[in-house]
C-alpha positions in Angstrom: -44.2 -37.3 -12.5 -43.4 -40.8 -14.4 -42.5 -40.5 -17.9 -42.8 -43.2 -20.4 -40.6 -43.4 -23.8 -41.1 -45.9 -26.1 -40.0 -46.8 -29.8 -36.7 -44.9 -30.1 -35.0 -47.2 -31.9 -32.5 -45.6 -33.8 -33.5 -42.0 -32.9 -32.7 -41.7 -29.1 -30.5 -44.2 -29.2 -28.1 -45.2 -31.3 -29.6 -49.5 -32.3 -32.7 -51.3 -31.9 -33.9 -51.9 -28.5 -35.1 -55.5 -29.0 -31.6 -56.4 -30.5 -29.4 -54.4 -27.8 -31.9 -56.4 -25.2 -30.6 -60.0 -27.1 -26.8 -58.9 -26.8 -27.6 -58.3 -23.3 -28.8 -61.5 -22.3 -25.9 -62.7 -24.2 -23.2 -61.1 -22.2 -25.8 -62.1 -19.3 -25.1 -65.9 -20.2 -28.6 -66.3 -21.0 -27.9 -67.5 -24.4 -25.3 -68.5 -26.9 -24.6 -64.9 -28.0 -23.4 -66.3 -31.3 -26.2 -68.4 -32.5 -29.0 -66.1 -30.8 -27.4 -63.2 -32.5 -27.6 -64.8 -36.1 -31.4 -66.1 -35.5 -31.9 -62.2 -34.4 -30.4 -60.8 -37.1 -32.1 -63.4 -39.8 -35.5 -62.1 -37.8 -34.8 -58.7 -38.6 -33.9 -58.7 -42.2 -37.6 -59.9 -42.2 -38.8 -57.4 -40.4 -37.5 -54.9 -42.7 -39.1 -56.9 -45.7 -42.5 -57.1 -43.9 -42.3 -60.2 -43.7 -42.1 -61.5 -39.9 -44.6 -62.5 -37.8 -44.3 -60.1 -34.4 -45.4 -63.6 -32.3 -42.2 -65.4 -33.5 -40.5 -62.7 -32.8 -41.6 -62.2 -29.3 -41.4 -66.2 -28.4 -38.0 -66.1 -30.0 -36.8 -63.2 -27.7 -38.7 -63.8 -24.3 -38.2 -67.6 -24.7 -34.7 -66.9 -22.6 -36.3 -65.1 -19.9 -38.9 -68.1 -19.6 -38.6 -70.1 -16.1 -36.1 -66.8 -14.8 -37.4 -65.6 -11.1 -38.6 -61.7 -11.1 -35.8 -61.2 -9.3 -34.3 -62.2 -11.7 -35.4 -60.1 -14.2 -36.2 -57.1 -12.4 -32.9 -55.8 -11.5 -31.9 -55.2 -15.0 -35.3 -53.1 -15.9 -36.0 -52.0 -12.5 -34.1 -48.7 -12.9 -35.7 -48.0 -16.0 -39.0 -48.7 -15.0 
């Protein structure tokens, strides 16, 4: 029987999933893992204040996987999935 988990950000596992996903597609090349890194973090201190909007959030992280082939993509979430 499937089971899905979701939002277990620092309770199952140890980080955010969002920003372990962004220092993924770092060491994946996808990005500059410096500069992507910062703009993450800067986008998180925001979220803690209550002050970002989740849309520039999502086009900021899911811009990198924009033009990528499925198969791209899926390998790396297949398992979990």
């Amino acid at each position: 029987m499937p089971v899905a988990i979701f939002d277990l950000d620092e309770t199952l596992i140890d980080g955010d999933c969002s920003t372990l996903w962004c220092e993924q597609m770092g060491r994946l090349g996808w990005v500059d893992p410096a500069s992507f890194m910062r703009r993450n973090d800067e986008m998180m201190e925001a979220y803690k204040a209550g002050e970002l909007a989740m849309e520039d959030y999502m086009a900021f992280s899911l811009e990198p996987m924009a033009g990528r082939t499925p198969e791209e993509i899926e390998h790396l979430v297949g398992p979990w999935v």
